[in-house]
N, C-alpha and C positions, 0 to 999 in steps of 0.2 A: 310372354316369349313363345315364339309358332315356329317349328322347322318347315319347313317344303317338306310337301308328303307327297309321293307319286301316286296318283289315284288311278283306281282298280288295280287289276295286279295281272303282274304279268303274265301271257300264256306260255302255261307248260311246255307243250312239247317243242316251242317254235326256241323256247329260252335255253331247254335242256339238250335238244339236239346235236349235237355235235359242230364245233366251229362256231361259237359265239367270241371266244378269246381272236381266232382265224380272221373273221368278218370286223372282228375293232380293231387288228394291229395293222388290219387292211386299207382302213382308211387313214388318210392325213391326220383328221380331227380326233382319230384315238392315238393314233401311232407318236405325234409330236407332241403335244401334251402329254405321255405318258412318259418319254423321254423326257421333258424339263422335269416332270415333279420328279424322277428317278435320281436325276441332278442334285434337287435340291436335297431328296431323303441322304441322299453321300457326300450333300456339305454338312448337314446337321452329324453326321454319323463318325467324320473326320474332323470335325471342326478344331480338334490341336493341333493335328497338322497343318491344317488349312490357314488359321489366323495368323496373320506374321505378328501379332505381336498379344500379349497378356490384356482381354479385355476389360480388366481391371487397375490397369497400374495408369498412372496417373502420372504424365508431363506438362506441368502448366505451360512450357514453350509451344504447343503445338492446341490451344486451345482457341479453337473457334479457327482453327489453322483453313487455308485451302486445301483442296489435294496437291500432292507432290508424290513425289517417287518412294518416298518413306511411306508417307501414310495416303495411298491410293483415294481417299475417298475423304480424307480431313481429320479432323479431330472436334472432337463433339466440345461443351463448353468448359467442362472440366478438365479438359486435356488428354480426353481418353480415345485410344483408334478408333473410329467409325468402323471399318470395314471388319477387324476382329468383333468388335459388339455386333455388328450387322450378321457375321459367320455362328456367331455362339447363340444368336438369339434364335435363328433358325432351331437351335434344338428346344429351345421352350417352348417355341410355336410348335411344331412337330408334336410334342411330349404332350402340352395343352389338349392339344384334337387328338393325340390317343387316347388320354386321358377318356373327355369324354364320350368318344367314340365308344370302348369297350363298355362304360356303364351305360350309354343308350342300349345297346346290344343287348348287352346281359338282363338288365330290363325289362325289355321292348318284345325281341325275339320270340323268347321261350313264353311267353304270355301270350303273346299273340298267336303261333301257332296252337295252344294248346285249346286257348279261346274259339279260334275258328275250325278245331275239330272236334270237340265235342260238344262247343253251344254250351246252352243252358244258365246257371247259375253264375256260373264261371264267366262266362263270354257277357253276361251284362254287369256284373261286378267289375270287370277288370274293363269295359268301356266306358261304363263309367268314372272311373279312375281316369281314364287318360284323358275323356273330354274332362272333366275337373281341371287336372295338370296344363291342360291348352288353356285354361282360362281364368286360369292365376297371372300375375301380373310377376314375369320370374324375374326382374333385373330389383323390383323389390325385396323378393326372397334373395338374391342376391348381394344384396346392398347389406341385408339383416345377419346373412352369414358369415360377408366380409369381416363384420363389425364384431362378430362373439367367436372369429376365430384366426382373428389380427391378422385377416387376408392369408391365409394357408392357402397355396394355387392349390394343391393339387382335391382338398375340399368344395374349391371354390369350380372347381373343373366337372368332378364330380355331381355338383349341384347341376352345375348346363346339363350333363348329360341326361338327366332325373328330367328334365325336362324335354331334350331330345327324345325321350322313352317312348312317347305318345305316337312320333313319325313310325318310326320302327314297327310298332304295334301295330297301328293300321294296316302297313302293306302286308308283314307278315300274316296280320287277321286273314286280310283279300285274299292274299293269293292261298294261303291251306282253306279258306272257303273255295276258292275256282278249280283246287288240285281233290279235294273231299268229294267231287260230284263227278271226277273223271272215272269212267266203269272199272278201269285195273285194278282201282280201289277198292274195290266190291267185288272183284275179285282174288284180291289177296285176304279181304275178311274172310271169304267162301273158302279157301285153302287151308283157314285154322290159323292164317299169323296175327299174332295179339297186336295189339295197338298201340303198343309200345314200338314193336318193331315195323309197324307200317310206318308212325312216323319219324322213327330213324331212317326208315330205306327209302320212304316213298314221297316224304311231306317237305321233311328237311331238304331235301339235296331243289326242290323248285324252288327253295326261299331265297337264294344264295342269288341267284342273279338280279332282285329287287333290293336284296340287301345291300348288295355291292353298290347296286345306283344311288341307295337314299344315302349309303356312306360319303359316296363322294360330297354330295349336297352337302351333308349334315360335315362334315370336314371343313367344308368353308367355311361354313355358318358358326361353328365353334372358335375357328382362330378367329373370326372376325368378334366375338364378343371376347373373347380375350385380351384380343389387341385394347379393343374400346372399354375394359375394366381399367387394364393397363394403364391407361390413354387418361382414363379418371383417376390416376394415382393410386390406386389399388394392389397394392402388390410391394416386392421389394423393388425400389426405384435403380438398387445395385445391380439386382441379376440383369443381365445383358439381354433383351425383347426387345421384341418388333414397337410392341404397345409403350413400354419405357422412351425406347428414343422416340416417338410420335412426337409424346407427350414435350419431350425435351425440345422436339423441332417446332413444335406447334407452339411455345415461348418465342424462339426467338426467328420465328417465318419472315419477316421483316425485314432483319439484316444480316443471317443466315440461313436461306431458303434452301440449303442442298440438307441441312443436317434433316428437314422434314421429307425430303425427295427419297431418301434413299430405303429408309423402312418400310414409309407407304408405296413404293414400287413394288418392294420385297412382298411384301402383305398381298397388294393389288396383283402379283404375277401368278403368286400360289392358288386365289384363290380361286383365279379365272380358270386356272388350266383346271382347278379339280370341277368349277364348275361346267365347260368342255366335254370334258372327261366322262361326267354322269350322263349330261345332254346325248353325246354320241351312243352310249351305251344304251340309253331309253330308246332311240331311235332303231336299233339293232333287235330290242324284242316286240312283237306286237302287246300293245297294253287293251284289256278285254275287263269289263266290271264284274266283281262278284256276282252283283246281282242278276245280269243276263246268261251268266252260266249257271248259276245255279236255277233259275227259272227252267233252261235248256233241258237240265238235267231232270228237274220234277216232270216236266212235259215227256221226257223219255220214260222213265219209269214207271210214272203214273201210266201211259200210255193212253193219254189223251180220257181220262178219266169221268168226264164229267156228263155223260151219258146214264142215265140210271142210278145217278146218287140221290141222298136223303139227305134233309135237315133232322138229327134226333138227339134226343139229350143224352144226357150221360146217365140216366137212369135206365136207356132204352138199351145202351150198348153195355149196362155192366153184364156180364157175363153170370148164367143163374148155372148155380149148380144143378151137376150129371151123377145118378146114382147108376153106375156101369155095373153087374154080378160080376162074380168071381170068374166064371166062366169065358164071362164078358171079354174079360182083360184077358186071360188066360188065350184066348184066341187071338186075341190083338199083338202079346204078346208072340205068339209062332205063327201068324199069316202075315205080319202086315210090314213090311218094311218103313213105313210113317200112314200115320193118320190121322187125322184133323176131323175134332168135332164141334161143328158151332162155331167158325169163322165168323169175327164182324172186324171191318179194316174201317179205321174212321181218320177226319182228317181236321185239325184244329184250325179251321180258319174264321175271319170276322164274321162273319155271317150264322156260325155257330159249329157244331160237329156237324162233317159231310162224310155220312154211309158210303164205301164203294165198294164194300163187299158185305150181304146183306146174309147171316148164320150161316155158309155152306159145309158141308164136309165131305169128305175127301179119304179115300182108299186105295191105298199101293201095295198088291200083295207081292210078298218077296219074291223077287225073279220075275215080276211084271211087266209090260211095259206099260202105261196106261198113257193118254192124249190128251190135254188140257187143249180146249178148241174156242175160241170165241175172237169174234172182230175186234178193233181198239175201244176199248172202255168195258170191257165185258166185265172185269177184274181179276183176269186169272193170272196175269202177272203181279197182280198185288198180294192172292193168295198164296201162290211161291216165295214171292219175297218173304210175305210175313213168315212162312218157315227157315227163311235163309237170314233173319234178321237186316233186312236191306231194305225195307220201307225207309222213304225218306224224312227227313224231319219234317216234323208234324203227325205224321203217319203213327197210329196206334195199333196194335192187334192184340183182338180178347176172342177168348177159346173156353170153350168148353174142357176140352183137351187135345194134346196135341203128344204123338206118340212116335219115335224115331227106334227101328229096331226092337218093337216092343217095350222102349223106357220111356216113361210119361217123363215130360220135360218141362210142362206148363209152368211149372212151379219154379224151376232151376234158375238160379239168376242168371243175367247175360253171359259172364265169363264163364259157366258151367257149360250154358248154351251152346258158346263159342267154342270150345274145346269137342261137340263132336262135330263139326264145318272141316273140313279134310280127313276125317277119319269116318264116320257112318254116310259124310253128305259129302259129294262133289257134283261140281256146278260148270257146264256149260254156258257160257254166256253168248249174245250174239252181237252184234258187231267183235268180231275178233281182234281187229289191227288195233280198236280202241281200248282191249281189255290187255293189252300186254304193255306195260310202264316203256316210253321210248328211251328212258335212259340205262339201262340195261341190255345185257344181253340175255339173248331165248336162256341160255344152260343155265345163267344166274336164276331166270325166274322160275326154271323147272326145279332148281336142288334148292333154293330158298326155303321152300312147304316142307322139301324133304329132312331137311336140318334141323330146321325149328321148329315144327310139327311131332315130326315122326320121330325127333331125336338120332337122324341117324350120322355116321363121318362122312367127314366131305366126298370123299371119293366112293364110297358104296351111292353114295346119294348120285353122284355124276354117270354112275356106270349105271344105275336104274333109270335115269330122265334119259339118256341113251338109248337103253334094250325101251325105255315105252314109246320116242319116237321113232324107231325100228320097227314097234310095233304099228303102230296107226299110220305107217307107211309111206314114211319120210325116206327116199333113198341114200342121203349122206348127211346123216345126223350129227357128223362131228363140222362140217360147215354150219348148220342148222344153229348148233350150238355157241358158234360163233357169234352167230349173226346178231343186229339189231333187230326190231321187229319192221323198221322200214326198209330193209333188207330183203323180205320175205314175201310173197303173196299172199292175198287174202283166204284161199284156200289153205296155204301149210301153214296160218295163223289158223285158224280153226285144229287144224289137228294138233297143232304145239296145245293149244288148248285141251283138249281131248286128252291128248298125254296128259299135262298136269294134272285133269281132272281124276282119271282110274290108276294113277301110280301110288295113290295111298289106297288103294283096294277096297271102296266104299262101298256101300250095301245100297245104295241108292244112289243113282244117277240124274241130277237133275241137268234137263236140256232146253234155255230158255230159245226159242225161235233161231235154231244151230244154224239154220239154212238160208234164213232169210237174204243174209248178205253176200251169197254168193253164187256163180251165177249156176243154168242147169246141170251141167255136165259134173261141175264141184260137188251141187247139191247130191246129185245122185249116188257119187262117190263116200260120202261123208255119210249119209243114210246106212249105204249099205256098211261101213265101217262102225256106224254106231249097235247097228245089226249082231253085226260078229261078235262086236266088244260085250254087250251083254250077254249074249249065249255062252258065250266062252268062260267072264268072271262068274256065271249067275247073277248079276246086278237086275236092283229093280230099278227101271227107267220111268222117268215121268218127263213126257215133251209136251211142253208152251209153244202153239203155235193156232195160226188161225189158215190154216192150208189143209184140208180133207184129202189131200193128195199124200201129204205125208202121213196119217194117222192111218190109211190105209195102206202105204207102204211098208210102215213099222210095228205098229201097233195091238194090241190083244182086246183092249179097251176105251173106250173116248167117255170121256166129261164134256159137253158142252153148257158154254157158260153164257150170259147174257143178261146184261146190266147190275151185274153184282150178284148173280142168283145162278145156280146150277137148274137148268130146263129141263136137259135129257142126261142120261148115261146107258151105258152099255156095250156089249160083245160088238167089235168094229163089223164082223158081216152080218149080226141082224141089225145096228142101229144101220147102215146102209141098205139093207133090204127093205126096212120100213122104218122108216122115220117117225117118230109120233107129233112132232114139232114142227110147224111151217118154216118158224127160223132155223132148223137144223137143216130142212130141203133146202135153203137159199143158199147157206155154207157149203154144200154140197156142189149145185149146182154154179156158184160163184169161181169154185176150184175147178171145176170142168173148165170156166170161163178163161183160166189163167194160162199163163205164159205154157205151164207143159201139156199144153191141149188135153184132150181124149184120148191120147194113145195107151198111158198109162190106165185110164179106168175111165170103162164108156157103162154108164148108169140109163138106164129107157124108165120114161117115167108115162103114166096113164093113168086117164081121172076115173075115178070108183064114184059108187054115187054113198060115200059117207056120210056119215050124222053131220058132219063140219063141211061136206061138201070139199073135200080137202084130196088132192095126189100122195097118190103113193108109189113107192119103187115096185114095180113088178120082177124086173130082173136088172140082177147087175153081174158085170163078166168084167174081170180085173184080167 
C-alpha cells in the first residue's frame, strides 16, 4: 500500500509569505472545489436533519423501489431510503479519512521533522522504518487485522493511516531538510535559541503548507480504501457507507443500476474535488529538492572550499594534547575575548576526511577589532563557524583549545556551548534579507533572543529591540518593527541585524562579510556604525572578510588566511607598509582594484632588490 508523496518539498519563503490561502480562493480550481467539499463536511455534520427518513428502518413496500417524491433517490433492496443511507454514510466516510489522517500526521510529521533536523541515528532509523512500511504489502496486513478484530473501522482505519505515515514523513523530512540550510537558522542558533524553540518557531510553521497538500492526497486515498474494504464486506453491512451500498449496488448492477450510481458518484465527487484541491494548492508553491538546497547551502558556507584541502586520517586530525602554564591561561583568561588553539576543520566525504583548515590559531584580545582576510576557500569562514557551532553536516572541528571570555569550553558539551551564543557571542551574518525568517515580523525576531535567552518580559524586551534600533539608526523603529523583512531594504536589514546582535551586550562581536551585500554608500555607513558600536560597548570585534579596504577602514589587526593555513598576521599599518607575503600584496592590491577605487587607500608599491626578489610598500597614505 503507497500514498502519493509530493516530492522535494516545498520552498519556504514563496510557501510562507503571505497570501497563499488569498492566491487559492483566487482561483476557480481552489475556490469551487473548496466550496463543494464544504458542502459535503455539513451534510455529514447535519446529517439528522438532513435525512428525511431513519437510515435504518426498513419498508419492504419501497424495496428495490424507483425514485418518487417520498424517497428521492429509491429504496435499496431491503427496503431502506437510499438517500438517508447515502446522507448518513457521508459521515463514515468523513470520520474514516479523519480517522486515518490524524494517525498518518501524528506518525509521519513529528518524525520526520525531527529526522531532518538533526540527522544522524535518528534520521536513518526512522527511514528506514518508512521505506519498510512502503513495502509491506498493507491490504494484507489489513485483511490480517480485519480478521483478529472482527472488522473494528476505527482499528482498521488507524492501520491505513500506519501506512499513510511514510507519505507524511518524507515531505516533512524534505522540507525541515531545505528550511535547516536557510541562514536565519544559523542565525537564531547564534542568538542562543535552543532547538527546541527553533523548531517550534522556525521549522514547524514551513511544514504546514506541504502538509496540507499531502492531506488532501492522502484524504482520497483513505476513503477510497475504505470504500473498497467496505465494498469487500468488511465491516458492519448495517452502518450506512459509501462502501456498503457499493457493495449492495454492485449485486444487483444488472436490474437496478441506480442503487450502484449513487454512492460511487458520492465517492467519485469527494474524491476528485480533494484531489483538485491538493493539485491547485502544489501549483501555488514552488517545489525545490532537498538535495539542491542543501548542496546550495554547503557551497555557501563552505565558501567554495576545495582549494587547499587534504586527504588525512583520523589519526592526523585527532587533536594532541596542549600543556598551557598557569600563567599561560591566567592571561588568556584577562586579555583574550576567544582564542582558538590548533584549529583543524575536516569534512566526512567518500573519498575520505578533507582538511580545510590545516592547526590555525586565533587571538581576539578584549576590546579588539582583529580582520580575518582571505579569498573563497581560504577557510576562515570555516574557522568562525567552527566557533559558532555552524559547520555544516559532515563538518568536524578539533582544537587544542578553544577559549570564549577566558573560559575554555573545548570540553563543554554542545548545549553548554550553546548557552554562551547571545550572551558572550553575537554574530553578524551577511546576506541579511536571507538571515531574518520571512514569516515573522522584525520586533518578533528582535524580542525572540530577548525572552528566551535573556529571560527577560515581553515588553522590557520590546522596549530594548526599540532603544537598539534607535540605536544603529533606524529613524522609526516602531514601523520597523512592524514590518516583514521584505518590507525593508537590504541596508536596514543589516542593521536590524546589528541590533539583534549587541542587545544581549556580548563581549565579542562576530561580523561574517557585514558589507558584502550591499551597495558603497550602505557599506560605508554600516562600517562606520560597526565603528561606534564597539568603542562605545568595548566589544571585541572579529570581521570575515576578503576586502583590505575594510580591514583598513576598521581594523587594529588582520589574520590573513590561505588555503586552510594562517600566512601573515599583524598591526593593520605595518602588515600594509610591508607585507611579508606575495599573497598578502595581491589582497591588497586586488582591493585597490575594486569597486571603491583608490580614493579610500592609495598604497605606492616599488621593487627592492630582496633575497626573493620580491616588492615591497614604501609608503601608503590612507
Amino acid at each position: 500500500m503507497t500514498a502519493t508523496t509530493l516530492t522535494g518539498a516545498i520552498d519556504p519563503e514563496r510557501a510562507r509569505r503571505g497570501g497563499l490561502l488569498a492566491r487559492f480562493l483566487a482561483r476557480p480550481a481552489g475556490l469551487i472545489p473548496l466550496i463543494i467539499f464544504l458542502l459535503i463536511v455539513l451534510v455529514a455534520i447535519f446529517a439528522p436533519l438532513l435525512g428525511p427518513h431513519d437510515p435504518a428502518f426498513v419498508d419492504l413496500s419501497i424495496a428495490k423501489a424507483p425514485p418518487s417524491a417520498a424517497h428521492p433517490l429509491g429504496g435499496d433492496s431491503t427496503g431502506r431510503d437510499i438517500l438517508s443511507r447515502l446522507i448518513f454514510g457521508t459521515r463514515i466516510t468523513l470520520w474514516g479519512a479523519l480517522v486515518t489522517i490524524v494517525t498518518a500526521v501524528v506518525a509521519g510529521v513529528p518524525a520526520g521533522v525531527v529526522a531532518g533536523y538533526f540527522g544522524g541515528a535518528f534520521d536513518r532509523i526512522a527511514t528506514w522504518v518508512s521505506d519498510a512500511l512502503q513495502s509491506i504489502p498493507g491490504m494484507i496486513i489489513l485483511l490480517v487485522v480485519a480478521a483478529g478484530t472482527r472488522s473494528n473501522f476505527v482499528l482498521l482505519m488507524v492501520t491505513v493511516g500506519v501506512f499513510m505515515a511514510p507519505g507524511y514523513f518524507r515531505i516533512a523530512r524534505s522540507t525541515t531538510i531545505a528550511v535547516r540550510a536557510e541562514p536565519y537558522i544559523d542565525a537564531a542558533r547564534v542568538s542562543g535559541l535552543s532547538n527546541t524553540r527553533i523548531l517550534g518557531a522556525h521549522i514547524i510553521r514551513p511544514v504546514y503548507a506541504p502538509v496540507i497538500i499531502q492531506t488532501a492526497l492522502t484524504a482520497g486515498i483513505a476513503m477510497g480504501i475504505q470504500a473498497g474494504l467496505q465494498f469487500l464486506g468488511i465491516g458492519d453491512s448495517n452502518t450506512p457507507s459509501w462502501g456498503a451500498m457499493m457493495n449492495e449496488g454492485f449485486r444487483l448492477m444488472l436490474s437496478n443500476p441506480l442503487i450502484l450510481l449513487w454512492p460511487s458518484a458520492a465517492l467519485g465527487i469527494t474524491i476528485a474535488v480533494l484531489a483538485v484541491m491538493g493539485s491547485t494548492l502544489a501549483e501555488l508553491v514552488q517545489v525545490r529538492t532537498p538535495e539542491a538546497k542543501k548542496d546550495r547551502a554547503l557551497a555557501r558556507r563552505a565558501r567554495r572550499g576545495a582549494a587547499g584541502v587534504a586527504i588525512v586520517t583520523e589519526e592526523e586530525v585527532r587533536p594532541q594534547p596542549v600543556n598551557l602554564s598557569t600563567g599561560t591561561l591566567r592571561h588568556i583568561a584577562e586579555s583574550s575575548a576567544v582564542r582558538i588553539e590548533n584549529l583543524r576543520v575536516t569534512y566526512d566525504t567518500s573519498a575520505g576526511l578533507v582538511e580545510v583548515v590545516h592547526g590555525t590559531s586565533l587571538d581576539v584580545g578584549a576590546g579588539e577589532v582583529v580582520g580575518i582576510v582571505g579569498e573563497s576557500g581560504s577557510g576562515k569562514s570555516q574557522t568562525v563557524f567552527s566557533l559558532l557551532d555552524l559547520l555544516p553536516e559532515g563538518g568536524t572541528a578539533h582544537a587544542d583549545g578553544i577559549w570564549v571570555g577566558g573560559k575554555e569550553v573545548t570540553r563543554l558539551d554542545r548545549r553548554r556551548r550553546h548557552a554562551l551564543l547571545g550572551h558572550a557571542i553575537g554574530y553578524i551574518p551577511q546576506e541579511p534579507m536571507s538571515n531574518l525568517d520571512p514569516s515573522y515580523t522584525i520586533g518578533y525576531q528582535l524580542t525572540e533572543p530577548l525572552r528566551r535567552v535573556h529571560g527577560m518580559p515581553r515588553a522590557q524586551a520590546r522596549t530594548l529591540a526599540r532603544d537598539m534600533l534607535v540605536r544603529v539608526g533606524i529613524a522609526d523603529p516602531d514601523r520597523v518593527m512592524r514590518s516583514y523583512p521584505h518590507q525593508i531594504s537590504g541596508g536596514m536589514a543589516q542593521r536590524v541585524l546589528i541590533a539583534g546582535a549587541i542587545a544581549g551586550k556580548p563581549t565579542l562581536l562576530v561580523a561574517d562579510e557585514p558589507t558584502t551585500a550591499l551597495d558603497v554608500t550602505v557599506q560605508a555607513e554600516v562600517l562606520e556604525l560597526l565603528r561606534e558600536l564597539q568603542q562605545e560597548y568595548g566589544m571585541a570585534l572579529l570581521i570575515v572578510t576578503h576586502n583590505f579596504g575594510v580591514v583598513a577602514d576598521i581594523c587594529d589587526r588582520v589574520v590573513v588566511m590561505r588555503h586552510g593555513d594562517i600566512i601573515e598576521e599583524g598591526v593593520v599599518d605595518d602588515l600594509f607598509a610591508q607585507p611579508a607575503e606575495a599573497y598578502t600584496r595581491e589582497l591588497i592590491e586586488a582591493s585597490l582594484d575594486a569597486a571603491q577605487g583608490r580614493a579610500e587607500l592609495d598604497v605606492h608599491w616599488e621593487s627592492t632588490a630582496g633575497s626573493a626578489g620580491d616588492t615591497i610598500v614604501t609608503e601608503v597614505k590612507a
